[in-house]
C-alpha positions as CSV (number, residue, x, y, z in Angstrom):
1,X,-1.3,8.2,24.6
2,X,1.9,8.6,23.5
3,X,3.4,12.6,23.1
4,X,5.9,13.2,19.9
5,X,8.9,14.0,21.1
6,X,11.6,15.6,18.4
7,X,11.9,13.4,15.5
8,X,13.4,13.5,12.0
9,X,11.9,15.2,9.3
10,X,10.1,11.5,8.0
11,X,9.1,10.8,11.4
12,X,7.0,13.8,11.2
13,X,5.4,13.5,8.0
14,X,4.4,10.0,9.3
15,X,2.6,12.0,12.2
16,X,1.3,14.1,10.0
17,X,-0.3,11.8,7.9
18,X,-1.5,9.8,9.9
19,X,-2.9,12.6,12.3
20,X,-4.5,14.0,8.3
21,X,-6.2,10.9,7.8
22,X,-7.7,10.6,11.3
23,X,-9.5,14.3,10.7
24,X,-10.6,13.1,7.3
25,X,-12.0,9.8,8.1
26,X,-14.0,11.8,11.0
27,X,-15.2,14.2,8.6
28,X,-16.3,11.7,6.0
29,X,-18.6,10.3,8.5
30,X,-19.7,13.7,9.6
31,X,-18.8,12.9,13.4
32,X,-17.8,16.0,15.5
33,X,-14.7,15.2,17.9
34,X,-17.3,13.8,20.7
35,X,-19.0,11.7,19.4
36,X,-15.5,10.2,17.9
37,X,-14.3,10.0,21.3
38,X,-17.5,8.4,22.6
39,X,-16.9,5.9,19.9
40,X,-13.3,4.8,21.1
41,X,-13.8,5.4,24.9
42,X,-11.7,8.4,24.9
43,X,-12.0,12.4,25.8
44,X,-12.5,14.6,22.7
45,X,-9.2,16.5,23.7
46,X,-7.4,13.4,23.1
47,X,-9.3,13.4,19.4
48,X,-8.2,16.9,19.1
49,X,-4.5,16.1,19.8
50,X,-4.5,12.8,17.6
51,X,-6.1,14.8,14.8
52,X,-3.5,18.0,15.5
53,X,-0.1,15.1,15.5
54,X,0.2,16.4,18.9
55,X,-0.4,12.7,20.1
56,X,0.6,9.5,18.6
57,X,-1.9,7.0,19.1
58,X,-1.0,3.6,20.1
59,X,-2.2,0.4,18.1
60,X,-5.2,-0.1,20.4
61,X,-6.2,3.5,19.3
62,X,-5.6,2.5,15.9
63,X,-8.0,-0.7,16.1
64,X,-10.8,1.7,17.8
65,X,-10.5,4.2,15.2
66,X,-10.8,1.5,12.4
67,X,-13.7,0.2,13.9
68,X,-15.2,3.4,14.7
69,X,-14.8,4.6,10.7
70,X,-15.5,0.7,9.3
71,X,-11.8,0.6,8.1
72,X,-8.8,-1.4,8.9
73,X,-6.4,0.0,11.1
74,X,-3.5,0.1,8.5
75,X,-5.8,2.6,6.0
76,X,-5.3,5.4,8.8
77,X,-1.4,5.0,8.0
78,X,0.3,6.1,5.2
79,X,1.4,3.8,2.0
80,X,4.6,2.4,2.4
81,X,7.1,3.5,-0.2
82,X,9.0,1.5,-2.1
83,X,12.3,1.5,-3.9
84,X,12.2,2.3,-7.3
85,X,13.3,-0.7,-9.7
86,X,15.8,-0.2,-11.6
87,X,15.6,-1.0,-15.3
88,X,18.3,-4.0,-14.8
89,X,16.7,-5.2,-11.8
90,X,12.9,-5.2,-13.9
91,X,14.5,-6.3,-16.8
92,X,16.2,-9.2,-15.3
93,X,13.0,-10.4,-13.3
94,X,10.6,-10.0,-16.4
95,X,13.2,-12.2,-18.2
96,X,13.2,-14.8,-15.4
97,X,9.1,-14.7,-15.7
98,X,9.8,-15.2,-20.1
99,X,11.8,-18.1,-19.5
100,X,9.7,-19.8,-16.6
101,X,6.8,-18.8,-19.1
102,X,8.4,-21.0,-21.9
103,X,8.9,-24.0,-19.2
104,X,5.6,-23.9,-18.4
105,X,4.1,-24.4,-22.0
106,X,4.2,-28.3,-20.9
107,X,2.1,-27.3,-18.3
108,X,-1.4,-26.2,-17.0
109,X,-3.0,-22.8,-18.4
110,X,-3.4,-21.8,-14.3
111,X,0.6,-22.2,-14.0
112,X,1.2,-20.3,-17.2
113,X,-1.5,-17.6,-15.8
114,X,0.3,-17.2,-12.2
115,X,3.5,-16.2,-13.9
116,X,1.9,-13.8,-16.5
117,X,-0.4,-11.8,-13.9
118,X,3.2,-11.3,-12.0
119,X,4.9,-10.4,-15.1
120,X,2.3,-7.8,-15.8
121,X,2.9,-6.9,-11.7
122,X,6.1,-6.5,-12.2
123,X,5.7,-3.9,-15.8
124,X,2.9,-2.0,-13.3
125,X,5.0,-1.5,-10.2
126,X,8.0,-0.2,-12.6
127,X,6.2,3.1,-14.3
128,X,9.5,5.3,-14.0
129,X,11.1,2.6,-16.9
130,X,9.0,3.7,-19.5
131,X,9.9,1.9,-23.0
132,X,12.0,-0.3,-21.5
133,X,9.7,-3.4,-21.1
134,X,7.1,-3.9,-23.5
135,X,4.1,-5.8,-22.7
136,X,4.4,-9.5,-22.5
137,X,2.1,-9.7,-25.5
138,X,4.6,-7.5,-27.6
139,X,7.7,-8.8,-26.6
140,X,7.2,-12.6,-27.1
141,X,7.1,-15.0,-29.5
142,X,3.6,-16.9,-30.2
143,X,4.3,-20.3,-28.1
144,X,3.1,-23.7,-29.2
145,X,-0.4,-25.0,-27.6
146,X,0.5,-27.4,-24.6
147,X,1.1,-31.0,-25.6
């Protein structure tokens, strides 16, 4: 058991967070603190400090917990975050995925479906764009049936 020592303001919401989704997972199973603890081989004040960020626990904690709650060990930690895209950087990469699109016309319809389930990725992960890519159906021309 680790203790937090002082950390900078993301480090905290981290502990936070995770400490949050410890408490709910318990509560979604309806286990009180104890019987928690007598899941993962530990003493309910450790659940109490875990669940109040006033411990860290370590990855071995982590696994327990998953396995106490039927989870995987990374669901008790927050989503990463990611950059936003910027419009040129989305634009650019759904224009490499047009062009590697029209290549692969000679090819087979699983190539051709790879690159258009990442093109559609791609339009997903970039919501803050807005207008500014159209959906592959939209945006390009009919192609030719595979010769």
């Amino acid at each position: 058991m680790s203790k937090p020592e002082e950390h900078d303001a993301d480090e905290n919401a981290l502990y936070e967070a995770v400490a949050m989704r410890i408490r709910a997972a318990r509560l979604r199973d309806n286990l009180t603190q104890q019987e928690l603890a007598d899941r993962i081989q530990a003493k309910r004040s450790y659940i109490f400090e875990l669940e109040s960020g006033s411990a860290n626990p370590t990855l071995r904690t982590l696994y327990r917990l998953g396995k106490a709650f039927n989870i995987a060990p990374a669901d008790l930690l927050p989503e990463a975050r990611h950059p936003e895209l910027s419009h040129e950087n989305v634009r650019t990469l759904t224009d490499k995925c047009d062009a590697i699109l029209s290549v692969l016309m000679r090819h087979s319809n699983e190539e051709r479906e790879a690159v258009t389930v990442f093109r559609r990725m791609l339009e997903r992960l970039a919501p803050a764009i807005g207008d500014a890519i159209q959906p592959a159906s939209q945006e390009a021309a009919p192609h030719p049936p595979p010769t």
